[in-house]
C-alpha positions as CSV (number, residue, x, y, z in Angstrom):
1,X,-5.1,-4.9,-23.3
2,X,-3.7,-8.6,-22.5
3,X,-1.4,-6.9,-20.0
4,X,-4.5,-5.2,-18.6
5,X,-6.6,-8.3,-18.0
6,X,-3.4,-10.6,-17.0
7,X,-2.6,-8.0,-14.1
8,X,-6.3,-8.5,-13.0
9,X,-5.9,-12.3,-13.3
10,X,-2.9,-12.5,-11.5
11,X,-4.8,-9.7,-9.1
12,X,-7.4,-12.1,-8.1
13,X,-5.2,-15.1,-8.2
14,X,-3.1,-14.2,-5.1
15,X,-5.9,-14.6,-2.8
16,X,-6.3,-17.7,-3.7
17,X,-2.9,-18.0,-3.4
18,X,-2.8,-17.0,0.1
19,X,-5.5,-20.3,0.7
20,X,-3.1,-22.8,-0.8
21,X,0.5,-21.7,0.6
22,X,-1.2,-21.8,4.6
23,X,-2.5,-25.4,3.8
24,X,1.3,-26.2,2.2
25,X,3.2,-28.5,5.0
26,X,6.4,-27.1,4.0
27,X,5.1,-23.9,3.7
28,X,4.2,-24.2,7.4
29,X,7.2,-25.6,8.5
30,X,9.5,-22.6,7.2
31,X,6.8,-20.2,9.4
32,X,7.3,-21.9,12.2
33,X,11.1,-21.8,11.8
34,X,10.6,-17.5,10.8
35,X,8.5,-17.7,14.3
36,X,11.5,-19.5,15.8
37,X,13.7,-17.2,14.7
38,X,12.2,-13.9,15.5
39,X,12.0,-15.0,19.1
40,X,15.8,-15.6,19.0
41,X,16.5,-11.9,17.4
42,X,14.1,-10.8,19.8
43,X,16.3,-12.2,22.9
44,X,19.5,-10.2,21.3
45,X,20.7,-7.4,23.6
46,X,20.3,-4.9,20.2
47,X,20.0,-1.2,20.4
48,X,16.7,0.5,19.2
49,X,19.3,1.9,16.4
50,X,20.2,-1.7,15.4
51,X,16.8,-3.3,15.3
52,X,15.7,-0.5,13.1
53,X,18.4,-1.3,10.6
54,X,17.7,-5.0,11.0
55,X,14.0,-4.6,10.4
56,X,14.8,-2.8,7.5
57,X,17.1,-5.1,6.3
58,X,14.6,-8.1,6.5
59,X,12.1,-5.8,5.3
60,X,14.3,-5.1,2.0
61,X,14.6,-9.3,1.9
62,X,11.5,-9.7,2.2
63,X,10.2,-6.7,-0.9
64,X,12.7,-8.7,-3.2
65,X,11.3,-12.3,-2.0
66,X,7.6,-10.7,-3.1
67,X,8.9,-9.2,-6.3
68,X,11.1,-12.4,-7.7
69,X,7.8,-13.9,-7.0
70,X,5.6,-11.6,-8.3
71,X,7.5,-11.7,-11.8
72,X,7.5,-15.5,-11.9
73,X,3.9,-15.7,-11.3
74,X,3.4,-13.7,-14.4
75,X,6.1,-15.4,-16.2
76,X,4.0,-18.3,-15.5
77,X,0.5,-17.2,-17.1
78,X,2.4,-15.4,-19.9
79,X,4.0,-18.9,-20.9
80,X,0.4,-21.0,-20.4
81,X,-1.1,-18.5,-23.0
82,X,1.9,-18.9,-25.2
83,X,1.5,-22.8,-25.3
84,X,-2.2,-22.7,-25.0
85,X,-2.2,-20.4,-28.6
86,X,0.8,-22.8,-29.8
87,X,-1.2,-25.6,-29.4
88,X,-4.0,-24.2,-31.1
89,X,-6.5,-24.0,-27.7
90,X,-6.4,-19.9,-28.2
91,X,-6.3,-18.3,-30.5
């Protein structure tokens, strides 16, 4: 059950989420350097073979980016409701 309802916390947490990271400076700054970027892959002279495997391979990087992040989110409420009961707030 506390699994349960901390997978719809976190749920409904990542929209909010989504809010807070476009109105992060830095946040901003590494998206404009991605856009930067793509522009400059885009200019290679690749193969439509190669840019497949590319895309994959930054779409790979990208599933473990959301994952790692994923399990420290979690991580994250799991240890607030651990020091929230240790500290007597919950029970």
């Amino acid at each position: 059950m506390e699994n349960k309802i901390l997978d719809i916390v976190i749920e409904n947490s990542n929209r909010r989420l989504d809010q807070v990271t476009f109105m992060d400076d830095e946040y901003r700054q590494i998206q404009k350097k991605l856009d930067k970027r793509l522009k400059q892959a885009d200019n290679l002279k690749l193969t439509e073979k190669e840019k497949k495997k590319l895309d994959r391979l930054l779409i790979t990087y990208g599933e473990k980016s959301s994952c790692c992040c994923r399990i420290l989110y979690r991580q994250g409420y799991i240890d607030c409701i651990h020091l929230l009961k240790e500290i007597g707030i919950l029970a």
